[in-house]
C-alpha positions as CSV (number, residue, x, y, z in Angstrom):
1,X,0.0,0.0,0.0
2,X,1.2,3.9,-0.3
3,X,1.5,6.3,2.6
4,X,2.3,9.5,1.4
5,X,4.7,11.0,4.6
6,X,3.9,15.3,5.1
7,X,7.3,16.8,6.5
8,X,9.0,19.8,7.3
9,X,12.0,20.5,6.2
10,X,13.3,23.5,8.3
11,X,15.4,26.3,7.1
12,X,17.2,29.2,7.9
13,X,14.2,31.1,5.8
14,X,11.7,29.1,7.4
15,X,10.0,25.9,6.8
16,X,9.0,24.0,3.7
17,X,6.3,21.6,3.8
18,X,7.2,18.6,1.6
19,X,6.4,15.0,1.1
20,X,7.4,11.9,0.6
21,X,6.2,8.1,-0.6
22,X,6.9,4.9,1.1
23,X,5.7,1.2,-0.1
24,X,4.4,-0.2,2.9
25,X,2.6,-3.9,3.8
26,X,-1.6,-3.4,4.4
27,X,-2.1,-2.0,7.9
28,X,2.2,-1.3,8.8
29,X,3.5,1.9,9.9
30,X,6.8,3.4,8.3
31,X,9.8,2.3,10.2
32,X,13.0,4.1,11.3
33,X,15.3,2.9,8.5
34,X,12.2,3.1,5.6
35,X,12.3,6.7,6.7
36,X,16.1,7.4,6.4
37,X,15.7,5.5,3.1
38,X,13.2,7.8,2.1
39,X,15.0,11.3,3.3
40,X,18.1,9.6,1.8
41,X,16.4,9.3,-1.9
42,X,15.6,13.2,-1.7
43,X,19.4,13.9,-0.9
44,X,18.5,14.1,2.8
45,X,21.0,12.9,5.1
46,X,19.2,12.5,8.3
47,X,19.4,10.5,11.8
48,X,16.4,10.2,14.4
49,X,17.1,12.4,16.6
50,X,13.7,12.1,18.7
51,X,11.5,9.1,18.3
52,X,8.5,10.5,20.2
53,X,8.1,13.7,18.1
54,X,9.2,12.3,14.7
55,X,12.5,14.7,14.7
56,X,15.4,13.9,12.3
57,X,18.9,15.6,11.9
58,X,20.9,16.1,9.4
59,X,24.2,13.7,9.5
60,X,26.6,16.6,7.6
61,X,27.4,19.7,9.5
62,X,26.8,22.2,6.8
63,X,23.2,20.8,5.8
64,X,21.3,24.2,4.5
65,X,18.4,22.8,7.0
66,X,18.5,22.6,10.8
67,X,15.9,19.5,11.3
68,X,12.9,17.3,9.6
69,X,9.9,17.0,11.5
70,X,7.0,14.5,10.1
71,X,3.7,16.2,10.5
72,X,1.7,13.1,9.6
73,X,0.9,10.3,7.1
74,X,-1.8,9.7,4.7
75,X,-2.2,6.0,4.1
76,X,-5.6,6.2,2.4
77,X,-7.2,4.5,5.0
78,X,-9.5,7.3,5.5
79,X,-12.8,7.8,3.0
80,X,-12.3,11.3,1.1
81,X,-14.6,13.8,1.5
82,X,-14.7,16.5,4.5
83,X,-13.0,16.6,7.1
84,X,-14.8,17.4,10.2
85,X,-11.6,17.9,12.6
86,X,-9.9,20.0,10.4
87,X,-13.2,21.9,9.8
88,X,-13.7,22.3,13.6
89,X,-10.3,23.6,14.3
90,X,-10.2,25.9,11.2
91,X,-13.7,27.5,12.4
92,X,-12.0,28.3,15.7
93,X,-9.2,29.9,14.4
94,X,-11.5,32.4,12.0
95,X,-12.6,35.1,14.0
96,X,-16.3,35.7,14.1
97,X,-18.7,37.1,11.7
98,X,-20.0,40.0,12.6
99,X,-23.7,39.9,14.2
100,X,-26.5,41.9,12.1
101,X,-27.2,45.4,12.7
């Protein structure tokens, strides 16, 4: 199955959301080294650097990027169509219409 991997590569400038592609078995998670692997076929030298929060460093010293952070995976185990969490927490950010005169 595909899982599409959403990163953050961060810069000097700022960060830049990217992604990724992985070849996984029905119902598997990405591992540590399928990872690496990954970052390593987009000219990403990386380690983990921390497990819990998904955090990878770059091996070389003078990398143009400080860290890779995964932001989530997209295995297409979810039906398309709206999505109510995202919804919910983009309504709260909005500020609110103005009431009627």
């Amino acid at each position: 199955m595909e899982c599409i991997v959403h990163f953050e590569v961060l810069h000097s400038k700022g960060p830049k959301a990217l992604r990724g592609l992985l070849f996984l078995d029905e119902g598997a998670a990405p591992t540590e080294s399928q990872l690496i692997d990954m970052f390593k076929d987009m000219k990403f030298n990386v380690r983990l650097d921390d497990r819990e929060k998904l955090i990878f460093k770059p091996v070389d010293a003078g990398a143009d990027y400080s860290e890779i952070r995964i932001t989530g995976y997209d295995a297409g185990d979810k039906k398309s169509g709206e999505d109510h969490d995202l919804k919910s927490i983009v309504s709260n950010l909005l500020p609110p219409k103005p009431s009627g005169l």
